[in-house]
KESELUM-191009 format. One line per field, with one value per residue (C-alpha): residue number from 0; x, y, z. Coordinates in nm, 2 decimals, decimal comma. Layout:
N
n = NUM  ...
u = X  ...
v = Y  ...
w = Z  ...
END
This chain:
480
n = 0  1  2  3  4  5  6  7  8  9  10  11  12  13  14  15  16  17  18  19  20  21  22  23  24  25  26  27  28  29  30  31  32  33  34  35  36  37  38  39  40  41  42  43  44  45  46  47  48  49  50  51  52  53  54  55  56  57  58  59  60  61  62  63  64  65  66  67  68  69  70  71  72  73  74  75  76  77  78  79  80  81  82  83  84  85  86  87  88  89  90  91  92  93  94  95  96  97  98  99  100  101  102  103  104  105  106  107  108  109  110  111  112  113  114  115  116  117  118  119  120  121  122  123  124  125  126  127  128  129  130  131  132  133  134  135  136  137  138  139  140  141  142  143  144  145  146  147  148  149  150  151  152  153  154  155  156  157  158  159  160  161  162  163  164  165  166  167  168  169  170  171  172  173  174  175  176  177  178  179  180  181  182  183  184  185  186  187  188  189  190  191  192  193  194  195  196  197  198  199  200  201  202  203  204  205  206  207  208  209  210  211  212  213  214  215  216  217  218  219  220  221  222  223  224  225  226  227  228  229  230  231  232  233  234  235  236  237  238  239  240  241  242  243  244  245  246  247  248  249  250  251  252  253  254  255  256  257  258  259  260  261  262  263  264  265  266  267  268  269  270  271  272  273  274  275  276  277  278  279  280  281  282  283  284  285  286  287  288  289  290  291  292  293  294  295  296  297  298  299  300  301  302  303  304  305  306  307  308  309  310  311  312  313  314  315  316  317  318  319  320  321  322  323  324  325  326  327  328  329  330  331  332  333  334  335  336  337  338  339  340  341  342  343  344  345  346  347  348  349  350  351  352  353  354  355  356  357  358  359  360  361  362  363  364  365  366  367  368  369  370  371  372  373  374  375  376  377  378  379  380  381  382  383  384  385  386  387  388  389  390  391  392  393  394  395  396  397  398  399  400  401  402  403  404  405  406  407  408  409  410  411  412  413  414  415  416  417  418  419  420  421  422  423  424  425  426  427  428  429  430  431  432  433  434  435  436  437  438  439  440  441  442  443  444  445  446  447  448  449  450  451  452  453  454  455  456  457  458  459  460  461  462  463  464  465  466  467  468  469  470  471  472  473  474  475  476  477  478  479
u = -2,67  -2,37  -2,08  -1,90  -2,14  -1,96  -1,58  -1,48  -1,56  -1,47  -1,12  -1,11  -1,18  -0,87  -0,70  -0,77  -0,67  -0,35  -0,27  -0,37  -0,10  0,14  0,36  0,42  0,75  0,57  0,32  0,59  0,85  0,55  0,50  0,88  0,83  0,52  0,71  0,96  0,67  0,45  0,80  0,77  0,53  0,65  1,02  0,87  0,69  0,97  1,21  0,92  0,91  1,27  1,25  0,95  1,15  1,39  1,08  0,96  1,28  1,33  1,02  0,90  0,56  0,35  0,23  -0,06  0,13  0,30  -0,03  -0,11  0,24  0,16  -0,22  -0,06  0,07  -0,21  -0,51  -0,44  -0,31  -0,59  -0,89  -0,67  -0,67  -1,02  -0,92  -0,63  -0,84  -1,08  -0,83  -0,72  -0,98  -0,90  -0,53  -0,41  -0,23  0,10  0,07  -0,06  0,20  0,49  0,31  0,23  0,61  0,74  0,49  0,60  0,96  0,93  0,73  1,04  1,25  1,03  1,02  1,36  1,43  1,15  1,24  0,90  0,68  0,39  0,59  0,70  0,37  0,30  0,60  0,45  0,08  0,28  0,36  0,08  -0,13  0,21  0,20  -0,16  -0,19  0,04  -0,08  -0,43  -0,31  -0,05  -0,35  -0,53  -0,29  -0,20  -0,62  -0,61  -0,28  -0,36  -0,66  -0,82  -0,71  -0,33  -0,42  -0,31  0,01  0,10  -0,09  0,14  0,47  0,36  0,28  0,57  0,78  0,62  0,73  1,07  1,17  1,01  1,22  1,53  1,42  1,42  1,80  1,92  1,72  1,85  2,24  2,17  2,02  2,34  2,62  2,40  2,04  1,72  1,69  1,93  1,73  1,50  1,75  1,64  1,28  1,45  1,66  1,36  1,10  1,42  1,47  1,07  1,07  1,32  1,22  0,81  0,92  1,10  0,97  0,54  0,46  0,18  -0,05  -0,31  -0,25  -0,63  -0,65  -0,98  -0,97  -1,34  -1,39  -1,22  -1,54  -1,74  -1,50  -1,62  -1,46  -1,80  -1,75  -1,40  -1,44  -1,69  -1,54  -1,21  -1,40  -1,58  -1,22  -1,05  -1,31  -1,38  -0,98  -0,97  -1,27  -1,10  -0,80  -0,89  -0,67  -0,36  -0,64  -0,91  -0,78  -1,04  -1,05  -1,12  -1,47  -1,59  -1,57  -1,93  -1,86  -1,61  -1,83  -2,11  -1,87  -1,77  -2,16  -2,28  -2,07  -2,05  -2,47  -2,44  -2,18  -2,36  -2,68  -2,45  -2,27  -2,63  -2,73  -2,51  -2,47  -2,05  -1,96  -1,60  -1,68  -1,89  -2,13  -2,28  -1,92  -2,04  -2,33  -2,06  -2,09  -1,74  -1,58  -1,78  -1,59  -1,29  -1,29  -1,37  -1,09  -0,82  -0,93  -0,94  -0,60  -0,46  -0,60  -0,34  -0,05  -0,17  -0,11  0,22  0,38  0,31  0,37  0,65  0,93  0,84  0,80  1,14  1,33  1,16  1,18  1,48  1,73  1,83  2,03  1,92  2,11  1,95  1,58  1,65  1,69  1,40  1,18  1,34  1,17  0,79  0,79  1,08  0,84  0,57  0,80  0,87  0,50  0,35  0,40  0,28  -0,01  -0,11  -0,04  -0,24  -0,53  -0,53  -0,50  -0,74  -0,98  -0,88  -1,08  -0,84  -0,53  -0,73  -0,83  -0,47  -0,37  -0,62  -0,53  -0,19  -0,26  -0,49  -0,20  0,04  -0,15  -0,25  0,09  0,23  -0,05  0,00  0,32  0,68  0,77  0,79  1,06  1,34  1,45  1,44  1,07  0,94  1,14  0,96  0,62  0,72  0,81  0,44  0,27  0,44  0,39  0,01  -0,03  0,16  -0,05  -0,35  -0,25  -0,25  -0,59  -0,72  -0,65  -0,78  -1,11  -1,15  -1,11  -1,27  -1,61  -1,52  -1,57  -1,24  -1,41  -1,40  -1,13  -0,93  -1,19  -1,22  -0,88  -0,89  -1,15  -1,04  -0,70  -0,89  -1,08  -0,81  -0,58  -0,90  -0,78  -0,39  -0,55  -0,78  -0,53  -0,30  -0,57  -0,69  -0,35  -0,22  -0,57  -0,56  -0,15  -0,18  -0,45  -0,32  0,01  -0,17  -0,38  -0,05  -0,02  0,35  0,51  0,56  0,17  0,05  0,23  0,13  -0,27  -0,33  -0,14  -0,35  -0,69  -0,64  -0,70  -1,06  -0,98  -0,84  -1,14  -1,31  -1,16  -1,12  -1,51  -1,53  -1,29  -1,56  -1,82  -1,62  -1,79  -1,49  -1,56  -1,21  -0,99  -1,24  -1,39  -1,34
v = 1,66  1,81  1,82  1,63  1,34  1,37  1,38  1,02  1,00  1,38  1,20  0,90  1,07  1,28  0,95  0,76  1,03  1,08  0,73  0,67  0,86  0,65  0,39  0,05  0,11  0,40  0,21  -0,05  0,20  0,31  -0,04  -0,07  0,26  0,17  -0,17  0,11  0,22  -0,09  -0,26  -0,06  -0,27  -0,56  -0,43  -0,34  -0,63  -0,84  -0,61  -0,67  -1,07  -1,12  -0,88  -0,99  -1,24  -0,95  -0,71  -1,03  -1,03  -0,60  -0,53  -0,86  -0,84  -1,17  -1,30  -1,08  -0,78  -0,88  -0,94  -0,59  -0,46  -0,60  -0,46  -0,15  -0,10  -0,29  -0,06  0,24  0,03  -0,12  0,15  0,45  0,28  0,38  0,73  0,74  0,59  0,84  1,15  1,09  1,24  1,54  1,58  1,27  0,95  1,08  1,31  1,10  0,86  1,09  1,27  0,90  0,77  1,09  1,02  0,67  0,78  0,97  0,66  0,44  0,73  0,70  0,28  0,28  0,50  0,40  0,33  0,16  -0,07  0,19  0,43  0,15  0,07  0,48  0,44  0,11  0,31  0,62  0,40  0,22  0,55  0,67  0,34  0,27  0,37  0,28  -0,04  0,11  0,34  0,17  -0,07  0,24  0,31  -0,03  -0,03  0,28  0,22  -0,14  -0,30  -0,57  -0,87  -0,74  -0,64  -1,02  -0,99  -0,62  -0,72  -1,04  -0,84  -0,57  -0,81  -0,99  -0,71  -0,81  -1,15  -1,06  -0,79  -1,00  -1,26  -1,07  -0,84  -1,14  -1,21  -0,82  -0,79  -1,13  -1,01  -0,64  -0,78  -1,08  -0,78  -0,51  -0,50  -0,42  -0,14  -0,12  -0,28  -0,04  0,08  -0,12  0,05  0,35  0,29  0,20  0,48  0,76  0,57  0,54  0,86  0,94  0,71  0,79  1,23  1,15  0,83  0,90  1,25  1,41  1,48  1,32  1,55  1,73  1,97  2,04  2,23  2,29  1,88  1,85  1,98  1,76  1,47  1,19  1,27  1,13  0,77  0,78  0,86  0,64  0,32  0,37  0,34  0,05  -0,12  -0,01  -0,14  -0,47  -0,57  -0,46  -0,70  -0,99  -0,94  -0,79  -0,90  -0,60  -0,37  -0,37  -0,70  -0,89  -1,25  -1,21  -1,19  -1,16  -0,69  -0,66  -0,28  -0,32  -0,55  -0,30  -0,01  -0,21  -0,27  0,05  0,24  -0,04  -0,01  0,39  0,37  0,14  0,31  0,65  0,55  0,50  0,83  1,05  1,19  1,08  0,81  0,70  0,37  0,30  -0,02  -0,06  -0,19  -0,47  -0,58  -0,71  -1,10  -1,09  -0,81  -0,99  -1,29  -1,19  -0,95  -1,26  -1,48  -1,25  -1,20  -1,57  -1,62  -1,37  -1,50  -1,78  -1,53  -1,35  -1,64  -1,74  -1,42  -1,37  -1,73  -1,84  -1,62  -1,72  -2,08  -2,09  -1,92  -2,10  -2,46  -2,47  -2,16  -2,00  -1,69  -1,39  -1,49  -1,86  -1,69  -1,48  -1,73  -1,94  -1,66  -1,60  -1,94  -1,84  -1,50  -1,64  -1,92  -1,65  -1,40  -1,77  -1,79  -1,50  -1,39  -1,74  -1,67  -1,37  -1,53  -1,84  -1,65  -1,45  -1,76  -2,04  -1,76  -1,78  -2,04  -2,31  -2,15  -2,08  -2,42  -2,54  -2,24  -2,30  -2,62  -2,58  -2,37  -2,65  -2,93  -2,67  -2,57  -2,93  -3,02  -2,79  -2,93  -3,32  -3,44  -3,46  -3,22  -2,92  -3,11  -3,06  -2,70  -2,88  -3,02  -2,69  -2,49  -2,73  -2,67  -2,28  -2,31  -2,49  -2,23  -1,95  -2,15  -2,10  -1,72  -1,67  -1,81  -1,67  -1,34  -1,16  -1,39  -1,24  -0,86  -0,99  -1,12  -0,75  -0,52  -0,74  -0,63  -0,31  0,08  0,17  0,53  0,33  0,19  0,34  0,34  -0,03  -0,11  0,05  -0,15  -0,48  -0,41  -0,28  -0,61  -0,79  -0,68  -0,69  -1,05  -1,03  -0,83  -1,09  -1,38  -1,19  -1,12  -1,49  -1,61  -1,44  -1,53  -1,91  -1,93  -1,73  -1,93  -2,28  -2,13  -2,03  -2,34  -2,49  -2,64  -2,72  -2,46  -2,69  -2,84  -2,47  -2,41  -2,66  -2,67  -2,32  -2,37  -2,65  -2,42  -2,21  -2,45  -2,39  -2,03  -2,22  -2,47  -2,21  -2,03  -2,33  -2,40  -2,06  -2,12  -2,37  -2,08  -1,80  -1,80  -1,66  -1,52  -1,57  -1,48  -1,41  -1,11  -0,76
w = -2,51  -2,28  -2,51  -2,18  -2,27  -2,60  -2,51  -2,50  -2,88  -2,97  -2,83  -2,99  -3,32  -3,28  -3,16  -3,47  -3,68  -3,57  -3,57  -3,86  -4,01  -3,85  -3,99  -3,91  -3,74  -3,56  -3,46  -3,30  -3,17  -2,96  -2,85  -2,72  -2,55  -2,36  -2,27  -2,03  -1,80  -1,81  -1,62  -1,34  -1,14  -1,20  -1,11  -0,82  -0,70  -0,73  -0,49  -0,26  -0,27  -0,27  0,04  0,26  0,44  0,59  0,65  0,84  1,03  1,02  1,17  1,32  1,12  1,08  0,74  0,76  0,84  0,55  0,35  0,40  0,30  0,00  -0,02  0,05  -0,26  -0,45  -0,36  -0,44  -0,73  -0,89  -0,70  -0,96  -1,25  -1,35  -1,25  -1,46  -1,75  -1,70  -1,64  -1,93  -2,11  -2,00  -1,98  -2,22  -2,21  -2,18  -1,94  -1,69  -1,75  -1,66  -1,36  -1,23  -1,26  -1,13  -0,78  -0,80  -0,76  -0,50  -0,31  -0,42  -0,17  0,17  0,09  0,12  0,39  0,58  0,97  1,06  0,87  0,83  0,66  0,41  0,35  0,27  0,03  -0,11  -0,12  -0,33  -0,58  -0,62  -0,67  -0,97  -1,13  -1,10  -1,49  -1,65  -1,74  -1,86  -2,09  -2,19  -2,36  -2,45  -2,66  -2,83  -2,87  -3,07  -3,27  -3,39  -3,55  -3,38  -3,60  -3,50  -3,13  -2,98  -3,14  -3,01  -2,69  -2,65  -2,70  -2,49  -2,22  -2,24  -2,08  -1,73  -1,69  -1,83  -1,57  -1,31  -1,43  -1,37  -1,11  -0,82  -0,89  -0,89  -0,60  -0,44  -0,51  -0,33  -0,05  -0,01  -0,03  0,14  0,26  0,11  0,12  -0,16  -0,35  -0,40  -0,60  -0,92  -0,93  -0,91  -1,18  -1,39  -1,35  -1,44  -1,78  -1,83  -1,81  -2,08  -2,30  -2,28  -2,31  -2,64  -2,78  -2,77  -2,96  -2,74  -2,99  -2,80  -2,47  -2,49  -2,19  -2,08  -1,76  -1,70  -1,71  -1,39  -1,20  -1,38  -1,25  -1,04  -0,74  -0,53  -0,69  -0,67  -0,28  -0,24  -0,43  -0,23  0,11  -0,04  -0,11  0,16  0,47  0,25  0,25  0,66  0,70  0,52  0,70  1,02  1,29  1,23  1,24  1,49  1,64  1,57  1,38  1,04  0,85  1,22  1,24  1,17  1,20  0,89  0,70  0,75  0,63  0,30  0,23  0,29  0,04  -0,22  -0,24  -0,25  -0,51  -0,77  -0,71  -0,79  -1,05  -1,22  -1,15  -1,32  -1,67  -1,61  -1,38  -1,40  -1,36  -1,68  -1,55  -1,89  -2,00  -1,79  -2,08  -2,27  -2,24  -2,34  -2,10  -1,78  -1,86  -1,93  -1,61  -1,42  -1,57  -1,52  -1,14  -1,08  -1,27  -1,01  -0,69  -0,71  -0,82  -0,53  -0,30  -0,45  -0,47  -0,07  0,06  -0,17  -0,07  0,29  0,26  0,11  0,33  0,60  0,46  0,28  0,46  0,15  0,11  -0,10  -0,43  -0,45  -0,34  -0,61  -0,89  -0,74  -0,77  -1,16  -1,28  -1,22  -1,44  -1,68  -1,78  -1,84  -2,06  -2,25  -2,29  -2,29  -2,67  -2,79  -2,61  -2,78  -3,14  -3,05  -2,95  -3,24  -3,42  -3,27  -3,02  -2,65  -2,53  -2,59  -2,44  -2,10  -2,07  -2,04  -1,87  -1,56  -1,55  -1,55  -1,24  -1,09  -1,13  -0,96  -0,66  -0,55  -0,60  -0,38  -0,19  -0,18  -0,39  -0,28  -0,54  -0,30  -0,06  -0,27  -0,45  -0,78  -0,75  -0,61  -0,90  -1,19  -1,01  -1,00  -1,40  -1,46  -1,28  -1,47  -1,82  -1,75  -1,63  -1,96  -2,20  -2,02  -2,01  -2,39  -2,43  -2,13  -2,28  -2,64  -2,49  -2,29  -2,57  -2,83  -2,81  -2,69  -2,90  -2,94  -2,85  -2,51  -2,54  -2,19  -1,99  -2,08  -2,03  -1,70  -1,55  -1,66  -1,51  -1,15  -1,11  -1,24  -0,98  -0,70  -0,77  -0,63  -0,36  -0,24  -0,31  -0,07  0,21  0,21  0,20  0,47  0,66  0,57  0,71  0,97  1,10  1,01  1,27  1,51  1,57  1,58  1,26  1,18  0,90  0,63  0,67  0,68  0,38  0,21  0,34  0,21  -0,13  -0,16  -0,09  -0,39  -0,66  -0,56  -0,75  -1,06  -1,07  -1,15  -1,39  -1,60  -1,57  -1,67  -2,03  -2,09  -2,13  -2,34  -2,67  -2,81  -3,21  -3,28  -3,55  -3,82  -3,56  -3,66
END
């Protein structure tokens, strides 16, 4: 056998050994470390939603103009986080951290000076492709350093950074842009990648930096090319119209292109001795699933990250400081939740808290659907707390289920494509949403009804993730 067939577990022996010798207070320090680069999305996004009203107004863009602003950013996003899981094979975790804040700062510079809307969207596409691993590796690591009884709790607090700088991140952002504009506001990601690097150079050793130049030949680079054009021509057929001009899901040229290369890249990926994108991953009963619930539970975020911000500026007038604290009560209920989350599943398997997180998401969306709720700030803001009470107890179940059946000698490249079709599921929740509005306007539809009509359209997403929660044959606590 090659001895690259062999690297993955050559590296997670040296992986295990070193952190074995770590303490507890180690182990956790490196926790709270990780916590620094794993905000940096998040931080981001929420610049963006508190500013998509102005880039509305700035560079008169419709929704789906806007939809793709945000895709922007996501695909190169989630389409690199394979790439980062499987780079780091060769030049380690931390390495690949640091290099991919350092790109995602300098994509934070051209968003902010950016004098047209295609040259935000290539700052909003640089830091997509910096921060597209952090998040991977950032469970790669808590996979290697934790055994798998202690993974939901470590997972849980992990998590819990996410919701808890999106939680504050709407309201910073919401005060810049009321005394300046946004693109001060690009300030506060900024802000975070500088001290994300600081804190990952001195608080993770880099013992597990492995350089091995001659792998980078043997990268790849075919699948990665091909599963980009895949991604790429799929998301321009969804949402067509800002590109060819043509309605969507009617290009039969683009829905060609996304077919072609998604058939050549499967039939690839089986072909060679190293794929980065290891299919067999996919036997796991357990990683399908879990793949599959954490897309659905993002198809609504998705739709709610994009619409929201819009529907209340356009519905109720509000200035930047009270969008700001709307947009707190979403992720703040998450942060609230997220942690319990983790220790439930530990405790009673993740079955249970999926149930009630999917339908927390199914009451939400036809609320914002058909009940008054919505016409007054304090109805929409409880529905905004429900929704945000039921990503967060999904979401350290969701990363248990993934890794649970997992090698830990797998471990990153695991982690890095649950979190690619996981985010595949923001991506589509933003394309459809942006489809479904635009639509509803331009048949005429008054604003508040077309709000309301294509909130209403993605509980279809959260049925079926909760029929799916029925299905997970979760092993539960007593799994090791």
């Amino acid at each position: 056998m090659d001895f690259h067939r062999l690297l993955p577990f050559i590296t997670w022996l040296s992986t295990r050994a070193y952190f074995r010798r770590l303490s507890n207070e180690q182990a956790w320090l490196i926790v709270i470390a990780l916590m620094f680069p794993s905000s940096i999305m998040p931080m981001a996004s929420s610049v963006v939603r508190v500013a998509s009203p102005l880039f509305r107004d700035t560079f008169q863009a419709s929704t789906e103009n806007l939809a793709w602003l945000s895709m922007s950013f996501t695909i190169p996003y989630m389409v690199l986080m394979p790439v980062y899981s499987r780079l780091s094979e060769m030049v380690g975790r931390r390495r690949l951290i640091l290099a991919g804040i350092a790109v995602f700062l300098v994509g934070t510079c051209v968003a902010m000076l950016a004098p047209r809307l295609w040259v935000l969207m290539v700052g909003q596409a640089l830091q997509g492709f910096g921060s597209a691993g952090l998040m991977p590796l950032a469970m790669a690591y808590i996979a290697a350093i934790f055994e798998r009884h202690e993974r939901g709790k470590a997972l849980g607090t992990w998590s819990s950074v996410g919701p808890a700088v999106a939680w504050i991140g709407p309201l910073l952002a919401g005060i810049l842009i009321s005394q300046w504009d946004w693109r001060v506001t690009y300030i506060l990601p900024m802000v975070t990648g500088v001290l994300s690097i600081i804190v990952v150079a001195r608080a993770i050793p880099p013992g597990m930096s492995n350089i091995q130049p001659h792998m980078w030949r043997r990268f790849d680079w075919t699948g990665v090319g091909l599963l980009a054009i895949f991604i790429i021509c799929f998301f321009a057929y969804l949402s067509s119209r800002p590109i060819t001009g043509i309605a969507p899901l009617q290009d039969w040229r683009l829905g060609l292109a996304s077919v072609a290369p998604l058939a050549i890249l499967l039939w690839w990926e089986r072909r060679i001795d190293n794929p980065f994108l290891d299919l067999n991953l996919y036997r796991s009963r357990l990683f399908r699933q879990a793949s599959l619930g954490a897309a659905l539970r993002m198809v609504t975020m998705g739709c709610t990250s994009l619409l929201v911000p819009l529907f209340l500026v356009d519905m109720f007038q509000v200035d930047g400081v009270t969008l700001g604290l709307m947009l707190m009560i979403n992720p703040a209920a998450m942060s609230l939740m997220v942690r319990f989350g983790g220790t439930a599943a530990d405790r009673f398997g993740s079955g249970k808290p999926l149930m009630v997180g999917f339908a927390l998401q199914i009451a939400v969306m036809l609320s914002l659907y058909q009940s008054p709720l919505p016409q007054t700030l304090l109805g929409l803001g409880f529905l905004l707390g429900g929704h945000g009470l039921g990503m967060g107890l999904m979401l350290a179940s969701l990363h248990r289920i993934a890794l649970l059946d997992v090698n830990e000698s797998n471990a990153t490249v695991a982690a890095g494509m649950y979190s690619f079709v996981r985010f595949i599921g923001v991506a589509i929740g933003v394309a459809v949403a942006g489809v479904i509005f635009q639509g509803f306007t331009d048949a005429g539809v008054e604003p508040v009804m077309a709000y309301r009509q294509t909130f209403g359209g993605f509980a279809v997403a959260a049925t079926a993730g909760l029929a799916l929660s029925f299905v997970i044959k979760d092993p539960g606590p007593s799994h090791a």
